[in-house]
C-alpha positions, 0 to 999 in steps of 0.5 A, a space after each residue: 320698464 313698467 313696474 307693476 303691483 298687482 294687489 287686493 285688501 291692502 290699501 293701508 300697507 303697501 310693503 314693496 311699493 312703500 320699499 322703492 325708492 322714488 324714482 322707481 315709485 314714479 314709474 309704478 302702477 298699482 292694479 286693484 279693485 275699483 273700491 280700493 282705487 281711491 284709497 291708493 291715489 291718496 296715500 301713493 300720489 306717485 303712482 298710476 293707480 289702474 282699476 281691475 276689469 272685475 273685483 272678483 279677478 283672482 291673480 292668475 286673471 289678474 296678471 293675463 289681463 295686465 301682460 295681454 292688455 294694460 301694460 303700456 311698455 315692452 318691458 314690465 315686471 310684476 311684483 306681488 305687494 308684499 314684498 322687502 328687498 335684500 342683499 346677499 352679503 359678500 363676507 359671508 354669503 349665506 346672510 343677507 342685509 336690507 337692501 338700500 335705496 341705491 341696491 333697488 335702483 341698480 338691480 331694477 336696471 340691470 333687469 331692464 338691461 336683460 330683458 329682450 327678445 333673447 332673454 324675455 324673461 328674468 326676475 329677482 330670487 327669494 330669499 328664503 330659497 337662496 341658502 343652497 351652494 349654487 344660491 350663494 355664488 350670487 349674480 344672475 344665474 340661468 334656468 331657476 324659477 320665478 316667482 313673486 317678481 316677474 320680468 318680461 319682455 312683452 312682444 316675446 311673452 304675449 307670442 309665446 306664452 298662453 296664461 290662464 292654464 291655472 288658476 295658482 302657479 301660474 308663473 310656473 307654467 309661465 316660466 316653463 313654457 318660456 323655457 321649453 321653447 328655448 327662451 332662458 331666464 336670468 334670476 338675480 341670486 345677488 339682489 332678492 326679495 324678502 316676503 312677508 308672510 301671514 299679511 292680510 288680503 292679497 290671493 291667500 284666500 284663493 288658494 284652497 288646498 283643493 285649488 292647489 292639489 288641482 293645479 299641481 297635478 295640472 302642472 304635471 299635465 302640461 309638463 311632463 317631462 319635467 314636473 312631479 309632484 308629491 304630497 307634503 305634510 306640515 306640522 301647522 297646515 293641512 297637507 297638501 301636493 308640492 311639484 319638483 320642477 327640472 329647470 334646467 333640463 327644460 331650458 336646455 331641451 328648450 334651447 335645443 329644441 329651438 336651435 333646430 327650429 330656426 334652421 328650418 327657418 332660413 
């Protein structure tokens, strides 16, 4: 499985590469802009440094242009570069500790174990959003959301999924395409990612209040029957449109959807 970081403005501080172990290190390609490139080759000898087409990519086209053109395996998981890992603790499951090298290494291969044509996308759960009663059962739970680690089994995504309606949360729309042509997700609630928040560069600078409403009512758009969004006030920032999302009634209407499908198909 390809690990792919895509980044922008962080050449000194690489949190999630610098957070895998070696041999996960060998086998992970870092995209950024031409300028950054060198930087990277000489403080990440262990990865495959890969210039962006254009320095102007926002995220959106970034992660198109990986997953339709420069991934070179079947199985790839993206991961946003600042990130740390964790592990639900089994004495009390609304806590978590830093995960170890061995934790990394085993929840990156039952990743690579799931991807396939059944289950062509799958991804790690976020700290920050696993306090809820079904959150701490912890293991790889059906229909929830993906974000900020985004595995997929390319020949099933690049057929299926159409990238590039957004320019911001796009793995949302991703995730609900996927689902509502009946193809589940597996998020792991046991192993997640830990971001850290308030780091320069990255896509911060992208995400206008006015890009973000824009895109929550386009989200609404596409998906209907299973997206609303709202406006959110916040104490410390400007507000803005938050959606609500149905995961699981999509995947279920997906999956009968695609049940009867296939009859026709024989």
């Amino acid at each position: 499985m390809q690990i792919i970081i895509p980044t922008k403005g962080r050449i000194s501080n690489q949190l999630t590469y610098e957070n895998l172990p070696p041999e996960l290190q060998r086998n992970t390609t870092i995209v950024c802009p031409k300028i950054e490139a060198f930087w990277h080759k000489q403080k990440r000898p262990l990865a495959t440094i890969v210039v962006q087409p254009e320095n102007g990519m926002g995220i959106s086209e970034k992660r198109q242009w990986i997953v339709m053109e420069m991934a070179t395996e079947d199985k790839i998981v993206m991961l946003d570069d600042d990130l740390r890992y964790a592990v639900r603790r089994t004495d009390d499951p609304g806590l978590f500790r830093a995960a170890t090298p061995e934790d990394v290494l085993q929840a990156f291969k039952e990743l690579e174990e799931i991807l396939c044509e059944e289950t062509p996308h799958a991804g790690f759960a976020v700290r920050g959003m696993s306090i809820g009663d079904f959150a701490k059962l912890g293991g790889w739970q059906k229909g929830k959301r993906s974000i900020y680690s985004l595995g997929y089994f390319l020949p099933i995504v690049k057929f299926w999924a159409e990238f590039g309606r957004v320019r911001t949360h796009e793995d949302i729309d991703v995730t609900l395409q996927l689902l509502e042509m009946g193809f589940p997700n597996l998020i792991n609630f046991s192993f997640v990612t830990d971001q850290k928040f308030g780091s320069v560069g990255g896509c911060t600078n992208e995400r206008t209040v006015e890009i973000n409403d824009a895109d929550c009512q386009k989200l609404v758009e596409l998906h209907p029957d299973y997206v609303t969004a709202e406006a959110k006030t916040y104490k410390n920032s400007p507000s803005r449109l938050e959606v609500r999302v149905q995961w699981v009634k999509a995947m279920t209407d997906g999956i009968a959807f695609r049940t009867e499908w296939l009859k026709t198909q024989k």
